[in-house]
N, C-alpha and C positions, 0 to 999 in steps of 0.2 A: 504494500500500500504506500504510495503515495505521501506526505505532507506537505503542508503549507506552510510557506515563510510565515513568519507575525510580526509586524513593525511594532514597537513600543516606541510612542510618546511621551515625555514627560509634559503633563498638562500641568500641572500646579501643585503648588509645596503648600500645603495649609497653614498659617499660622494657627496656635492656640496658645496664644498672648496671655491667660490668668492663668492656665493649668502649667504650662514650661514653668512661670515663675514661682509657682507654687510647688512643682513638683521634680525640676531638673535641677540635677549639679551645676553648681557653677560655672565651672569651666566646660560647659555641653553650650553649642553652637543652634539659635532659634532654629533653622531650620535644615533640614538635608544636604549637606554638601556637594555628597555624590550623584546628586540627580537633581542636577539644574535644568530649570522649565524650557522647552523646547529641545533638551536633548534626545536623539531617537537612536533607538539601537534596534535590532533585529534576532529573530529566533529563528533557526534553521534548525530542522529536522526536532525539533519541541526543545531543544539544547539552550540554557542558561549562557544571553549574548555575553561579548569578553567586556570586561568594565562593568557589567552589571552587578547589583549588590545583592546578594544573595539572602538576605534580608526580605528586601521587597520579593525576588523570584519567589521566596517559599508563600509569599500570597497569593501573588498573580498568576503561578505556572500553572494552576487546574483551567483557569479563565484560554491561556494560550494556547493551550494542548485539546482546549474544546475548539476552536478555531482552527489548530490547525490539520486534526482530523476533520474539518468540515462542517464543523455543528455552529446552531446558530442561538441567539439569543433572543427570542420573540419581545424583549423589553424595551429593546433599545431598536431606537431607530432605523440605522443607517445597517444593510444585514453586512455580514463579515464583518461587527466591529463589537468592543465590549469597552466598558467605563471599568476600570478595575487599579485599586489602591493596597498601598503598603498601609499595616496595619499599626505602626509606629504611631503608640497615643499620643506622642511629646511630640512629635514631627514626622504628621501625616505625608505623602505621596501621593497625587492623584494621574492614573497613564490612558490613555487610549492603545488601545488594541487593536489594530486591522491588518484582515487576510490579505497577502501580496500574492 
């Protein structure tokens, strides 16, 4: 069988401005370093792209791997694509997902 590439988007870094300051160390950075907005990287063969943080993959790679066996997400709009996020409470991740 076959798969599909999957482009990852970085769409946006969440702030949470009261909970960071409430709840992160000091010296922790507001927001994600390693996945600055508009950076995209790609998934071959379901494989965690190079540079990718492995962190975010363990969220997002069920969401990739449904794409790029072909499946779709009846929720979202636009078909071959998913909204899908690193689950980092202090320093959310938000990616777009679409089939190449």
């Amino acid at each position: 069988m076959k798969f599909s590439d999957v482009k990852i988007t970085v769409l946006k870094r969440v702030p949470t401005n009261e909970i960071f300051r409430e709840y992160a160390v000091e010296d922790m950075q507001p927001s994600c370093n390693a996945m600055p907005e508009g950076k995209e990287f790609t998934s071959k063969g379901m494989a965690i792209p190079e540079g990718f943080c492995s962190w975010a993959w363990a969220d997002i790679q069920r969401d990739v791997v449904h794409l790029a066996m072909g499946g779709e997400f009846p929720w979202v709009r636009k078909k071959g694509s998913m909204i899908s996020c690193c689950t980092d409470g202090l320093r959310p991740v938000i990616f777009k997902l679409e089939r190449v």
